[in-house]
Structures are given as structure tokens and as C-alpha cells.
SERO-4910 file (N, C-alpha, C, O; in steps of 0.05 Angstrom, whole numbers):
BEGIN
 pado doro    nc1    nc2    nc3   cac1   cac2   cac3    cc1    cc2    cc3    oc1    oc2    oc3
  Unk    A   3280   2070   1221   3288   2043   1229   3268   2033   1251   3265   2008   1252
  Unk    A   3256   2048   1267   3230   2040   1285   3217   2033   1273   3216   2009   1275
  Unk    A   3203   2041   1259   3182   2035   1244   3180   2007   1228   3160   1993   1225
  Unk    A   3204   2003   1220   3210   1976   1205   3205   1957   1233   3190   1937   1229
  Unk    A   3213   1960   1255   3213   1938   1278   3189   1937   1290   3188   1919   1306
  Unk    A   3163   1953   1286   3155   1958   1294   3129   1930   1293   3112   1924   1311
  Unk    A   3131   1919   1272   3109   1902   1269   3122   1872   1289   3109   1856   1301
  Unk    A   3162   1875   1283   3161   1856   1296   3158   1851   1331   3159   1829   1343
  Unk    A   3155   1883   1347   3145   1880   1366   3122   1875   1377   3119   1865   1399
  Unk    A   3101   1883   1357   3070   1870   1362   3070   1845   1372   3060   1836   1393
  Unk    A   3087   1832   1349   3080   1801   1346   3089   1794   1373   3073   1782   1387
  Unk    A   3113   1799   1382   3127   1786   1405   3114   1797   1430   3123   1788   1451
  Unk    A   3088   1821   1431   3085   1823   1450   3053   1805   1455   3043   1798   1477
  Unk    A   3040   1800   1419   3029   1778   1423   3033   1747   1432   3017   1735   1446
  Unk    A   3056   1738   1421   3061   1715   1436   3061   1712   1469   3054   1692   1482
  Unk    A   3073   1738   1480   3073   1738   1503   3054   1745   1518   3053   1742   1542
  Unk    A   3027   1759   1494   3000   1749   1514   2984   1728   1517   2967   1723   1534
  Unk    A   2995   1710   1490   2988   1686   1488   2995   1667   1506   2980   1649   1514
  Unk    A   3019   1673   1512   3033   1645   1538   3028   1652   1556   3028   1633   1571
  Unk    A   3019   1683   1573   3014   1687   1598   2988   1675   1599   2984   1664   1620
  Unk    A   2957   1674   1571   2942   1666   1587   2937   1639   1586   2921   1627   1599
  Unk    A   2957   1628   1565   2964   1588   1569   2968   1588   1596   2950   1580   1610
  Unk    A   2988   1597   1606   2992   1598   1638   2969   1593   1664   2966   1573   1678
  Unk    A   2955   1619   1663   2933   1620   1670   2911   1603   1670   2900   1598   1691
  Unk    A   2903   1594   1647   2893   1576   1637   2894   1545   1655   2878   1531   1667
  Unk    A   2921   1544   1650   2934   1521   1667   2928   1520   1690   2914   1504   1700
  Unk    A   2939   1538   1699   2942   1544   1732   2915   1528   1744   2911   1509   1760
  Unk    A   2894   1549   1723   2858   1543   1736   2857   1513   1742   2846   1506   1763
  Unk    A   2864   1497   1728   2863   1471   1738   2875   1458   1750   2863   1446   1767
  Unk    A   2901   1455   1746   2921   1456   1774   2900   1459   1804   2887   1444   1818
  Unk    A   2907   1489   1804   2886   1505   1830   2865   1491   1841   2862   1485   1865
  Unk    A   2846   1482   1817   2827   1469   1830   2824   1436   1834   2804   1423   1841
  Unk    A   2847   1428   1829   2843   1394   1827   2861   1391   1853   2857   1372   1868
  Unk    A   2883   1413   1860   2906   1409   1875   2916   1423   1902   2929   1413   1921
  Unk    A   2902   1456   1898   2889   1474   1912   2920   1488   1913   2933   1482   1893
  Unk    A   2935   1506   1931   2957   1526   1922   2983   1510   1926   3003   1508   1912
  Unk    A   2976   1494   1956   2998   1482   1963   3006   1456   1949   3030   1450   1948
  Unk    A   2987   1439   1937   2995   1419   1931   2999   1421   1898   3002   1400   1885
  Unk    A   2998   1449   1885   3004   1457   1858   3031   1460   1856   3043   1468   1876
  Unk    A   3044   1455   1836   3073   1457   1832   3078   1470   1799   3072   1459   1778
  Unk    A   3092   1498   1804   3104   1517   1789   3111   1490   1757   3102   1491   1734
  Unk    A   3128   1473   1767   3136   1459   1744   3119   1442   1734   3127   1434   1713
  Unk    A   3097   1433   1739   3079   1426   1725   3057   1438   1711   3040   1427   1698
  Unk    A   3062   1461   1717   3041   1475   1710   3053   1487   1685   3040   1493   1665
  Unk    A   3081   1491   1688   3092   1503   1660   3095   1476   1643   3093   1476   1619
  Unk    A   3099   1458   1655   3102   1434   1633   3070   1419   1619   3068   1404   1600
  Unk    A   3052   1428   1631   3028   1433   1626   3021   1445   1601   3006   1435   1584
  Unk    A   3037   1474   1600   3028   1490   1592   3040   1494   1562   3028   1505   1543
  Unk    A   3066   1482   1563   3084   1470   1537   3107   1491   1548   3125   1493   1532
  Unk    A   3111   1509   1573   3139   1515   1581   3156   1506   1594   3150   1491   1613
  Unk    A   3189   1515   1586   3206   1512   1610   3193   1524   1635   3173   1537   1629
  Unk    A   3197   1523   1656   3200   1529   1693   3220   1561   1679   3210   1583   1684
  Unk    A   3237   1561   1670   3247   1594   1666   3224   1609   1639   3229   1632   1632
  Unk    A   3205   1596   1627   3202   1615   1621   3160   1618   1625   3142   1627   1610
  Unk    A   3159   1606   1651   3137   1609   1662   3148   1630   1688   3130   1644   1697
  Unk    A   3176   1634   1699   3173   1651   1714   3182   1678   1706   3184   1697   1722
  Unk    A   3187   1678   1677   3187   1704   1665   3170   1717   1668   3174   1741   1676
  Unk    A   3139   1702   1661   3110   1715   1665   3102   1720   1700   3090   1741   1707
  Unk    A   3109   1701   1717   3100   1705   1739   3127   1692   1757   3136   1670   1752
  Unk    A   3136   1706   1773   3159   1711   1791   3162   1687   1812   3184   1680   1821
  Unk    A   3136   1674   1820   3132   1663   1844   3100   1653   1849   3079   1666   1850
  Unk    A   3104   1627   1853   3064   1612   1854   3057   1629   1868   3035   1636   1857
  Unk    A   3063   1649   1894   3035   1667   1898   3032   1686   1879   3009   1690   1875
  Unk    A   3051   1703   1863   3048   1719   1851   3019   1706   1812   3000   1715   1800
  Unk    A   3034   1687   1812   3008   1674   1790   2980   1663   1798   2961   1661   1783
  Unk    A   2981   1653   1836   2961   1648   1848   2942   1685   1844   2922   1692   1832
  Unk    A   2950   1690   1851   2943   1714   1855   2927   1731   1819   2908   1746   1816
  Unk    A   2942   1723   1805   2938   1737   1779   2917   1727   1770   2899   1741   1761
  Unk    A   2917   1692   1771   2892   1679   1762   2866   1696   1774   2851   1708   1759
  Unk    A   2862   1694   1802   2843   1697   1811   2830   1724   1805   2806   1727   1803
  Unk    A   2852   1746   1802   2845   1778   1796   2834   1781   1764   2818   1797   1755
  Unk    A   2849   1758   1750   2841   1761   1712   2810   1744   1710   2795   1747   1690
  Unk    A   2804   1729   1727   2777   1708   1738   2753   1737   1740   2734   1746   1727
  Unk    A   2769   1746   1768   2732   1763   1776   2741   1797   1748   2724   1815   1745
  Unk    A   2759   1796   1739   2761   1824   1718   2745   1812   1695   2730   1828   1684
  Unk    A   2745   1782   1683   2728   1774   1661   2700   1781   1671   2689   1799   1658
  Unk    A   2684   1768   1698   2659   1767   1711   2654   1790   1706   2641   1797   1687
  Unk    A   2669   1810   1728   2657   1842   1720   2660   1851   1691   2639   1863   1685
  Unk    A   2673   1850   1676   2668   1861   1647   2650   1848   1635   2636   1865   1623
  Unk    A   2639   1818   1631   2617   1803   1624   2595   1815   1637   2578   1829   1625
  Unk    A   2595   1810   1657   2562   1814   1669   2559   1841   1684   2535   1842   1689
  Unk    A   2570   1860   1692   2571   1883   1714   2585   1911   1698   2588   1934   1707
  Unk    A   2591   1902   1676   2606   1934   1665   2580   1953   1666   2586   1975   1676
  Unk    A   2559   1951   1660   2541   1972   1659   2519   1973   1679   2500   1958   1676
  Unk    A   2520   1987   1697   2501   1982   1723   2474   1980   1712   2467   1987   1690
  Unk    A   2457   1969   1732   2431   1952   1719   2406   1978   1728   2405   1991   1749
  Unk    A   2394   1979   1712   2367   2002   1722   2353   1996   1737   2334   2012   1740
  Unk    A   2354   1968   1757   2335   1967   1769   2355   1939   1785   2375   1927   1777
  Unk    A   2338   1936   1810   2338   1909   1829   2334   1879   1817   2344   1857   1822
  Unk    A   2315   1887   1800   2310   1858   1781   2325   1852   1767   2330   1828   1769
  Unk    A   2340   1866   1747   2348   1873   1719   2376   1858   1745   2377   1834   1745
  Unk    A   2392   1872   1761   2407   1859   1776   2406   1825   1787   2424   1809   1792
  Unk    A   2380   1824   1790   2382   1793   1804   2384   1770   1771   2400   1752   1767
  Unk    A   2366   1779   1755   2378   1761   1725   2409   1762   1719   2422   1744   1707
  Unk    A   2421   1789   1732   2452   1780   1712   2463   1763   1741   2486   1754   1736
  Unk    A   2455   1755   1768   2461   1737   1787   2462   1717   1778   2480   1701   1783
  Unk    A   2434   1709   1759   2426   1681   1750   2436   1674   1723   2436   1653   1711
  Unk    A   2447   1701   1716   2462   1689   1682   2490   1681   1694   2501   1660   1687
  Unk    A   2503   1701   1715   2530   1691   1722   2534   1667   1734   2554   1654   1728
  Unk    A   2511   1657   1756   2511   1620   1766   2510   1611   1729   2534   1605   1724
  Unk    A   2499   1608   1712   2494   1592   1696   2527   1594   1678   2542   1576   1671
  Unk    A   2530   1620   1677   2560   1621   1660   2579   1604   1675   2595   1590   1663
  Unk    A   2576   1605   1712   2595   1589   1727   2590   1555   1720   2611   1544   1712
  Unk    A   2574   1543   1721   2559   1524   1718   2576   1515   1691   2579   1490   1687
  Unk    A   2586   1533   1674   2594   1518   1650   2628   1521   1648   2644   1507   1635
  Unk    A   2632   1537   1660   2664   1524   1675   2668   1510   1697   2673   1526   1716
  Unk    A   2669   1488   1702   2673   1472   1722   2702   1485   1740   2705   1495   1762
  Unk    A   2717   1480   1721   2746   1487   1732   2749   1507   1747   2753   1506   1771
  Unk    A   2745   1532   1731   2743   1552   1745   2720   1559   1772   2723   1580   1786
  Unk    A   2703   1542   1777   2683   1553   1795   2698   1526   1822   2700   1533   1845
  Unk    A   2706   1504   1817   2728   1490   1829   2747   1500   1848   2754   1496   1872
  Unk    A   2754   1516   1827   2785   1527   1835   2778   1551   1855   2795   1558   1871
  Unk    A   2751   1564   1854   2749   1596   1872   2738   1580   1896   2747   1589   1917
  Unk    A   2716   1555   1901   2712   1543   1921   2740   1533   1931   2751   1547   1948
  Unk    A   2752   1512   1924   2785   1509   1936   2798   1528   1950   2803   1525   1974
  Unk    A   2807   1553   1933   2821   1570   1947   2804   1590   1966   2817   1602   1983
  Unk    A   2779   1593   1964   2773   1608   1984   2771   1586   2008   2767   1597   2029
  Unk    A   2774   1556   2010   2770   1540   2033   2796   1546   2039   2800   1555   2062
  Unk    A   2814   1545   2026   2840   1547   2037   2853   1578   2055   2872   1579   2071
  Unk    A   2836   1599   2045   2852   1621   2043   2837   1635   2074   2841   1658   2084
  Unk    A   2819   1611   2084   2812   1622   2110   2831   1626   2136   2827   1639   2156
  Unk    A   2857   1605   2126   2885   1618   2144   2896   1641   2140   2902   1648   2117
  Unk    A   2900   1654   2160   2914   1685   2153   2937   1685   2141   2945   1707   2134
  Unk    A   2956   1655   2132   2971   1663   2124   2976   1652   2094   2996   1661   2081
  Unk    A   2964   1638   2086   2946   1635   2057   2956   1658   2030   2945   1680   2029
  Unk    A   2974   1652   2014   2973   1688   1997   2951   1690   1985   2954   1709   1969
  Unk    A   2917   1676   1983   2892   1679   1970   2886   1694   1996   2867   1708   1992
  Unk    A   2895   1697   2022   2880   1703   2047   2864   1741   2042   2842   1750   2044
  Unk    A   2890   1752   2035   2886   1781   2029   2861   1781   2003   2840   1794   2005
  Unk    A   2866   1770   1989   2851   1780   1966   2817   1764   1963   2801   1769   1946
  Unk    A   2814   1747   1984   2790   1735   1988   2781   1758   2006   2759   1767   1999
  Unk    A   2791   1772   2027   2787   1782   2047   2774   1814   2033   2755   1827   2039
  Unk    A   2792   1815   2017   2784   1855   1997   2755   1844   1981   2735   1857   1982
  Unk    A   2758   1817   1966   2738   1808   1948   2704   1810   1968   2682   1820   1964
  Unk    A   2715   1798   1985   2684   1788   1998   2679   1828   2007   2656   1834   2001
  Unk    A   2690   1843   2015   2686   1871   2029   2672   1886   2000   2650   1897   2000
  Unk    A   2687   1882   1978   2680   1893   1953   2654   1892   1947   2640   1912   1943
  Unk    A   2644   1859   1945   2628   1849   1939   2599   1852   1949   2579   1853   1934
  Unk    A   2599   1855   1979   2584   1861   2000   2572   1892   1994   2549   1901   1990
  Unk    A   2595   1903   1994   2592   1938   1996   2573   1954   1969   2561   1975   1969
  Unk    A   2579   1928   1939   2567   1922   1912   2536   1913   1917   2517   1926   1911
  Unk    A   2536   1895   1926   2515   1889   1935   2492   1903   1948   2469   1901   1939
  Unk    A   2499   1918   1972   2483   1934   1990   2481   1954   1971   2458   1963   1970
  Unk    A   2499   1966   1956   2494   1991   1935   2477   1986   1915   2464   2004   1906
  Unk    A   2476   1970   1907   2448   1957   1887   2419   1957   1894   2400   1964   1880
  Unk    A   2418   1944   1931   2392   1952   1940   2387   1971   1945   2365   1980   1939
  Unk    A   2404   1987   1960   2397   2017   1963   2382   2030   1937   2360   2043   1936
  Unk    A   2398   2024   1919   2388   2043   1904   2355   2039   1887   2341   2057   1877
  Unk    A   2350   2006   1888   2319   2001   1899   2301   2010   1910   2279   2017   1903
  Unk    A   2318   2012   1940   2304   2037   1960   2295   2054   1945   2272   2056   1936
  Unk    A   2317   2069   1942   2318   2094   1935   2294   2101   1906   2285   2123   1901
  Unk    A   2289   2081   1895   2274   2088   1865   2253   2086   1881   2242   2107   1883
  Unk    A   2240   2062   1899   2210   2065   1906   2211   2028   1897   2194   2014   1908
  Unk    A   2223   2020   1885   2224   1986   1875   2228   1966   1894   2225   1942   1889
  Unk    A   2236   1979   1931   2239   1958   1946   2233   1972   1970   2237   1996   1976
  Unk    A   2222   1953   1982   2210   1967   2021   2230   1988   2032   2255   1986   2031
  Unk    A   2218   2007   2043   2247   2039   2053   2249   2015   2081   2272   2020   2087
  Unk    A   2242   2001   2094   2254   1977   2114   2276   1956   2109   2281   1938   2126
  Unk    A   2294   1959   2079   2300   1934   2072   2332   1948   2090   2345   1968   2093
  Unk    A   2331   1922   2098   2365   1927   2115   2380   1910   2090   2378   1886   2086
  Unk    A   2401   1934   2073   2410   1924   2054   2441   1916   2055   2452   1906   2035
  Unk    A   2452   1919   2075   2474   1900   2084   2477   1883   2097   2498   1874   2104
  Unk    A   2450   1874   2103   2454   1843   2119   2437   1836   2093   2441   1813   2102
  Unk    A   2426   1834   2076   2416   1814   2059   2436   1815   2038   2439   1797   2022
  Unk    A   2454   1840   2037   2478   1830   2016   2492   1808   2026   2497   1789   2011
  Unk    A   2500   1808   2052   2515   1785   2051   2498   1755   2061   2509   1733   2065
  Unk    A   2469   1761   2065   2455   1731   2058   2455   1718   2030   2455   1695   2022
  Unk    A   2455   1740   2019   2453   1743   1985   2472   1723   1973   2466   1706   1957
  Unk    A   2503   1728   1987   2533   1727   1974   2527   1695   1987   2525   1678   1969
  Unk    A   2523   1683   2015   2519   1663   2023   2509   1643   2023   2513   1622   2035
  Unk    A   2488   1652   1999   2456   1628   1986   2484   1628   1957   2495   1607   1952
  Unk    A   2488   1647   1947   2505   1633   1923   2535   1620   1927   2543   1599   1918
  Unk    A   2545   1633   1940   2561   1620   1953   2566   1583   1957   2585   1568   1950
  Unk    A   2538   1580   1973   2525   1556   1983   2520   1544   1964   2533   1523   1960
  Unk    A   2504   1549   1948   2491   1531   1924   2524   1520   1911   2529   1496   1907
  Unk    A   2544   1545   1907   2558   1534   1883   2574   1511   1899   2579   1490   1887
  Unk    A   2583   1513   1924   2590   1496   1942   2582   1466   1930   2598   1451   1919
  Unk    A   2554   1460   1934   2533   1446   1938   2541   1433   1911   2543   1409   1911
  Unk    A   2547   1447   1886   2537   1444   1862   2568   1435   1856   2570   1422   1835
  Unk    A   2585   1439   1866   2623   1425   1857   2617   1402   1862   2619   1383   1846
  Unk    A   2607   1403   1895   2603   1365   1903   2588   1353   1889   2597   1330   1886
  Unk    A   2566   1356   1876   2546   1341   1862   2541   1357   1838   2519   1368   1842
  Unk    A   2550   1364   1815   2528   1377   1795   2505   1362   1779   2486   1373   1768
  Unk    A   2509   1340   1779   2483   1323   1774   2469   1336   1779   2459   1353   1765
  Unk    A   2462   1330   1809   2436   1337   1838   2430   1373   1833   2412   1386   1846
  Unk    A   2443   1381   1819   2442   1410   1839   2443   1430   1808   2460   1433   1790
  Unk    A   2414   1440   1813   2423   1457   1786   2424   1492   1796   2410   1507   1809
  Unk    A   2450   1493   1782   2446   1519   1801   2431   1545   1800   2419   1558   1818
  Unk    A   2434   1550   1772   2419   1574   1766   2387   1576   1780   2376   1593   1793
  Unk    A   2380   1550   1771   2348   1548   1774   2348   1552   1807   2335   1571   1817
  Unk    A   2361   1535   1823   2351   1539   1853   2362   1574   1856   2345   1586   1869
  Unk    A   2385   1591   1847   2387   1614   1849   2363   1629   1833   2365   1653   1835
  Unk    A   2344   1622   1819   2327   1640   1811   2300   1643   1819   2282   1658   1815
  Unk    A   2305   1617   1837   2278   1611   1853   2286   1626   1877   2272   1646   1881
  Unk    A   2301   1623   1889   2318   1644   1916   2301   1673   1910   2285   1685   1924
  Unk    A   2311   1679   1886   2323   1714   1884   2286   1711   1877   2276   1720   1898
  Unk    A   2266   1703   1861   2238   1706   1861   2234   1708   1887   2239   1732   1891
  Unk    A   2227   1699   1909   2220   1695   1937   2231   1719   1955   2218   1729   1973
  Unk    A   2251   1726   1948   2265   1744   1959   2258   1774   1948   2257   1792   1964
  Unk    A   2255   1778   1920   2243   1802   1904   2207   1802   1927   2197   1815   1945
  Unk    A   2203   1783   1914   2167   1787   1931   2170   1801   1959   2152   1816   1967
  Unk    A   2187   1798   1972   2189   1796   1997   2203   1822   2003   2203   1833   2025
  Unk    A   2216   1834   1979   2237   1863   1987   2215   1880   1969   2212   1902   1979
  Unk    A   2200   1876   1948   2188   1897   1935   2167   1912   1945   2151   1905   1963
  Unk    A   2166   1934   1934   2148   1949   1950   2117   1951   1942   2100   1964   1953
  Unk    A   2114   1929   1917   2086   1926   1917   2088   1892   1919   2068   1883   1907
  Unk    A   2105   1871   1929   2094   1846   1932   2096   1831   1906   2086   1808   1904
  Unk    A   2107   1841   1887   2106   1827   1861   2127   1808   1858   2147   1814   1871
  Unk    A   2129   1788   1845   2141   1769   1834   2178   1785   1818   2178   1806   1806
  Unk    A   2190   1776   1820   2217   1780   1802   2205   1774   1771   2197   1753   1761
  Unk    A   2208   1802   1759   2190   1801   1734   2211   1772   1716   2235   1767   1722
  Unk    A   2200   1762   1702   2213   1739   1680   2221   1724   1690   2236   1709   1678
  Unk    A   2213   1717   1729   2222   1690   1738   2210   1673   1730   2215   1650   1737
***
């Protein structure tokens, strides 16, 4: 008798990954047109084509879906661009400039992480915690990438690689800033690939250009 039910639990546990990421989905724009506080649980399920009970089936409470968006956001980034560590410092700074360009083509989503990180600079913010682990993560990712530059012979044994991780995080950062308010004006990838060229010359240990800039 399991076995007979068995196909009809697939299905229902597909539907229910289908509506959590309609949800999600939603949220992202909500988030970024409205920012946490001025988003509202019931529009976002009516948005989404649900009742308010059966958007909090999936998520309990706006910080608890604030929260989910942002963690299912940087889990796509790292499985897209970062699942397989890069052989080299260079090979690293291209998947920088493929990920500005992938951001570049979601508006919404690159919206919504500028918003909530302006917002989540109050301690009491529920984005506050998870901006706070993100940026430490990120930093600590970062500096481990040049090191290991160092370490091959590919970048100066002088490179202080935790203060240029987080100059690093701050030029992209900045640009995408730059690039919400105006995307006309501001292309991002390209000014990030001109950055990370200037910056390769300047960290490598023979002076060379960021190969394929």
C-alpha cells in the first residue's frame, strides 16, 4: 500500500517546492522595491497567487522568509560560480567578473541585497546577523584565494591578503551600489574587470596583465 502512495507524495512534495520558490521569488521584489519593513507578509502571498495561511505554512514569520531568500540567493551564487575552487588568482578574478555580469541581469535581486544590507546596519535588523556572518565569510574566502597565489609563486610573498580582500569586497560592493542608482551610466562588469586587471599587475609576481583582460 506504500508503494501505491508513493508517486502521490512526490507530486505533493513537488508542488510544495514549487510554491516555496513562487514565494521567494516574490519576496525578491517586494525586498527590493520596499526593503523588510515596509514589505508586507500579505502581499507578498497575494502576489504570489496564496492565501496569508498558506504562505505561512512555508515560512512562519517575514524574518524567517527574509532570511531564507537571502541564504537560497548567495547558495545559487556559490553553486553557479564557486563550487569548484579556481587554480589560480586569475581564473578567480574572471568568475568576479562573470558573477557582476550574472548580477547585472537580475536587477531585482542585486536591488534587494543593496536594500537590505543598507538596512541591516542596525543591530536590530533580522538581515543584521546574517549580513554580519556573510561579510566575515566572504572576507576570510577572499584572503584564502590570495594566499594561495602567494603560495603558488602567482602573486608578490608582500601581498597583505586581508586588507585587499576586503578592498576587493568594497570596489564591488561600490560599483553595484553605483550601478542600482544608474545602470545606464555604469557598466558593471567592465569597470570590475578593469579594477581586477590593475590590481593583478600590481599583486603578480612577474607584473603581468590579468591574462584575457
Amino acid at each position: 500500500m506504500d508503494v501505491k502512495h508513493e508517486p502521490a507524495r512526490r507530486g505533493s512534495y513537488a508542488v510544495g517546492d514549487e510554491r516555496r520558490t513562487r514565494i521567494l521569488d516574490t519576496a525578491v521584489a517586494h525586498f527590493a522595491q520596499l526593503g523588510f519593513r515596509g514589505t508586507s507578509l500579505a502581499r507578498i502571498a497575494k502576489d504570489a497567487g496564496l492565501t496569508q495561511g498558506g504562505l505561512l505554512h512555508h515560512f512562519r514569520t517575514k524574518e524567517a522568509l527574509l532570511v531564507s531568500v537571502l541564504e537560497a540567493s548567495d547558495e545559487h551564487d556559490i553553486e553557479r560560480f564557486f563550487a569548484e575552487e579556481c587554480a589560480s588568482v586569475a581564473e578567480w578574478f574572471h568568475r568576479l567578473v562573470d558573477l557582476a555580469a550574472y548580477n547585472a541581469r537580475r536587477p531585482e535581486r542585486t536591488r534587494m541585497f543593496n536594500a537590505l544590507a543598507g538596512e541591516s546596519g542596525d543591530p536590530e535588523h533580522p538581515a543584521h546577523a546574517f549580513f554580519a556572518r556573510r561579510y566575515r565569510a566572504l572576507s576570510a574566502d577572499a584572503a584564502q584565494s590570495l594566499h594561495r597565489g602567494v603560495d603558488s609563486g602567482e602573486l608578490r610573498a608582500d601581498t597583505d591578503c586581508p586588507a585587499l580582500a576586503r578592498e576587493l569586497l568594497a570596489v564591488m560592493d561600490g560599483l553595484q551600489l553605483q550601478w542600482v542608482l544608474d545602470p545606464q551610466a555604469v557598466d558593471m562588469p567592465a569597470h570590475l574587470r578593469r579594477y581586477l586587471d590593475r590590481l593583478y599587475r600590481a599583486l603578480s609576481s612577474t607584473g603581468a596583465p590579468l591574462p584575457g583582460a
